[in-house]
N, C-alpha and C positions, 0 to 999 in steps of 0.2 A: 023317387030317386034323389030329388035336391035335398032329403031328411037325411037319407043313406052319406050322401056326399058332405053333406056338413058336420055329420057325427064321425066321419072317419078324417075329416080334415083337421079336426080340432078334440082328435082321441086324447082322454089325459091319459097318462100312463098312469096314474092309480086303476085305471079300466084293465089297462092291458095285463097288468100284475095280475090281476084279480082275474081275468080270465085265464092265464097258467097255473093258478093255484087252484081255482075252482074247478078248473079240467081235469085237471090229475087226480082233484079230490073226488070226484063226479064218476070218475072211471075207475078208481080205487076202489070203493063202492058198489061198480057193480061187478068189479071184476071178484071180490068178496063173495057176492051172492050165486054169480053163473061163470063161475072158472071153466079153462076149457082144459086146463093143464094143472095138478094138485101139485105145484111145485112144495117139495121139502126144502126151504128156507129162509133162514131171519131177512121179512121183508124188508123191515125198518133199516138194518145196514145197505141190503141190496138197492134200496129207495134212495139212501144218504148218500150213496159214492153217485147214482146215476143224479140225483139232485147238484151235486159237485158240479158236477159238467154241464149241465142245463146253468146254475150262476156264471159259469166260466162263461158259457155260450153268451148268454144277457149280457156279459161284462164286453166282450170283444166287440161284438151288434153295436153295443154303449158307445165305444169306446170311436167308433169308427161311422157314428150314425150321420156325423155332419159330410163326409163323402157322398156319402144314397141322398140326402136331400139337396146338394149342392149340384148334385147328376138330373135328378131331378125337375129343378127348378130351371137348369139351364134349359133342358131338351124342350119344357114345357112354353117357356119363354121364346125359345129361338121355334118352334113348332118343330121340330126332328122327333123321327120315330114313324115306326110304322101306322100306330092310329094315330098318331098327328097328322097323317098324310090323307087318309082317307075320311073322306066326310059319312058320318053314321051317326043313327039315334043315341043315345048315351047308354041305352039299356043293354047293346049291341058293343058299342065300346065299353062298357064295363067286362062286358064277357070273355070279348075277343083281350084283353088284354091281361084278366084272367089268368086264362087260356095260356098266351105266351109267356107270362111271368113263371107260372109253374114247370113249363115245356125248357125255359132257359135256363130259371132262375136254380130251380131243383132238380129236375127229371137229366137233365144233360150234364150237369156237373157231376150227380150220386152215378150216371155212366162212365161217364170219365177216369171216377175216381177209382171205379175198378179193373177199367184195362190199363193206368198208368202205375207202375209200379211203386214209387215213393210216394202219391197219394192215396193210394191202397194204405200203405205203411200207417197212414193217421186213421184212415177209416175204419179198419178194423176194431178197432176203439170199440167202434158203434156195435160190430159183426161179435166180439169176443161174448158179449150177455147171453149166459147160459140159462135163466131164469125170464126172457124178454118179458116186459108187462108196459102197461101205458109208461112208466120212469123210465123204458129205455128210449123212449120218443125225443130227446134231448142229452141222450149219451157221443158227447160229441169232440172228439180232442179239439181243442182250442185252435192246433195248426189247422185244422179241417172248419172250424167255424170262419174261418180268414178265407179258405178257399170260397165258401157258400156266399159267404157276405163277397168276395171279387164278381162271383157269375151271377149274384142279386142286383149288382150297379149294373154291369156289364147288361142283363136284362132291361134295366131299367131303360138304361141310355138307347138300348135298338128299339123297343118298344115305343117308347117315349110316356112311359105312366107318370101322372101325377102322386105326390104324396098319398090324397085320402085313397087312392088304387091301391098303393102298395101296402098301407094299415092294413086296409081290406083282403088284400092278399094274405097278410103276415099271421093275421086273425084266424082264417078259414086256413093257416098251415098248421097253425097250433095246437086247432080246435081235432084237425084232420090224422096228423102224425100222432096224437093221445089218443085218437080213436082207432085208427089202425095197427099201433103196437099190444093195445089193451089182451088181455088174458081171457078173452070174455067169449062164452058160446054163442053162436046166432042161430038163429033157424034158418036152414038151407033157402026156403024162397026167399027170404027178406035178406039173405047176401046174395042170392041171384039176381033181385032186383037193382038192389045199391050196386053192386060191383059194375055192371055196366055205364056207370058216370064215375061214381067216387072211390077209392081203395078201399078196402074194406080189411079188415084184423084175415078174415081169410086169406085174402088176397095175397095180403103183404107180408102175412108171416113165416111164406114158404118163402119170400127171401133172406131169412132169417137162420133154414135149415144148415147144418153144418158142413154139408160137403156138396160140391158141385156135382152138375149142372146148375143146379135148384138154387146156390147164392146170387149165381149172375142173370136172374129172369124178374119179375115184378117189381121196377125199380120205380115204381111211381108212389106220388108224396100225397097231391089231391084227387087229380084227375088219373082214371084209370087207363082209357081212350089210348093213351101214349106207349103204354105198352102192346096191347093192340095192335097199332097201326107199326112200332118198329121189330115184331115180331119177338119181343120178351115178355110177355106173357104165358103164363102156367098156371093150370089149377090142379093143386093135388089133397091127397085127405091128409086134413095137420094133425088129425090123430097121430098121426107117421113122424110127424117132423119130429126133431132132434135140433134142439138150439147152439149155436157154439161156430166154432171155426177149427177143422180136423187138422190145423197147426199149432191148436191154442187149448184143446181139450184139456182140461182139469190141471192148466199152469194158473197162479197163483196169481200172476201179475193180473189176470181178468177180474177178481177182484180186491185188486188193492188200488187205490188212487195214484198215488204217486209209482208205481210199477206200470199203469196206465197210460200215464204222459211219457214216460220213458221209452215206453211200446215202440212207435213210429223207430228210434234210433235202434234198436235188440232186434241182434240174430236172431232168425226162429231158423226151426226143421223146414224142408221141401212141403209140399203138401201131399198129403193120401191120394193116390188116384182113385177116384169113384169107381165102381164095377157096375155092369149092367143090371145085377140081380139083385141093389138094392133100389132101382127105380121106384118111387113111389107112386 
């Protein structure tokens, strides 16, 4: 644990770089080999505009990093937070804080952002990719990267995590959302396995589907467990699924970058009411 905790305390960011290029590259790759969906389209543009918005994302993070360490270091100093309060092994703290970085940081904002109506407006961003693959793991309007980065401090501060916690965190979100967005087949028991801890491309792709019920259920990022326990959890066959948003269906502005940031402010149509006989 003290290797763990020194390598994350004093991460370079030529590391961190090289782990979002490597991931993408990694799951690019297999998603090549074991497609689970033969999408007809130019990957390389659909990769560039979702790349747009992963730099946009790094740039805001950037931009805004000395708040999360400044949160940080006070909680840490002053002992505030929940494992600051409780005395535990470190192997124990490492987990449980984990645990709540993703439950606050991600899992409770990507909720939020769908019963509030003008934060909806940015996320759909994310919801418009009709082609989803590992590139959409970081399709994220910039207004919407500001939200994530407020509920990441906001986490921070209740919790009371140390920086190399939160590297640590940020690393296994990276690693985890490129894994889970990915195009890529699994064999049924090896996602039955995983999916009881971590999300899995199954999992998480039926939040992806176009029409409700099926957008507002598997809203988790690492930990699967959360959906579970708040009863958003579903597993359906994604042979089935259909990617998209049934107000955004084959409009232009999904992929165009600049029609994309404009998104959040543009009237759309009402939504399609779902029928019961397309249950999947």
């Amino acid at each position: 644990m003290d290797a763990l905790i020194e390598y994350f305390s004093n991460m370079p960011t030529t590391h961190r770089t090289l782990l979002l290029v490597g991931g993408l590259t990694v799951f690019w790759l297999i998603e090549s080999a074991v497609p689970l969906f033969s999408f007809k389209y130019n990957k390389w543009k659909h990769a560039g505009i979702n790349i747009f918005f992963t730099l946009t994302t790094v740039l805001v993070n950037f931009s805004m990093a000395f708040i999360l360490v400044k949160t940080s270091d006070w909680a840490v100093a002053n002992q505030f937070g929940l494992i600051q309060w409780i005395a535990m092994p470190v192997w124990l703290y490492t987990i449980a804080g984990l645990l709540l970085l993703d439950l606050i940081g991600a899992w409770f904002i990507h909720f939020i952002e769908h019963r509030v109506k003008w934060m909806w407006r940015f996320h759909l961003v994310h919801h418009t990719d009709q082609t989803v693959d590992t590139t959409t793991a970081n399709r994220h309007h910039p207004g919407e990267s500001v939200f994530r980065f407020v509920f990441t401090t906001l986490a921070v501060l209740i919790i009371g995590a140390p920086m190399w916690m939160i590297f640590l965190y940020q690393t296994l979100s990276v690693v985890l959302t490129q894994f889970n967005h990915a195009n890529i087949t699994m064999p049924d028991w090896l996602d039955d396995a995983l999916v009881w801890v971590i999300c899995t491309p199954n999992m998480h792709r039926v939040h992806h589907h176009y029409r409700m019920p099926y957008t507002d259920t598997n809203f988790g990022n690492i930990f699967s467990f959360w959906d579970r326990l708040f009863g958003t959890y579903v597993k359906v066959q994604n042979k089935k699924l259909h990617y998209g948003l049934d107000t955004h269906m084959g409009h232009t502005d999904a992929n165009d970058v600049m029609g994309m940031l404009k998104l959040p402010f543009t009237r759309y149509r009402p939504s399609i009411e779902y029928e019961e006989e397309e249950t999947l």
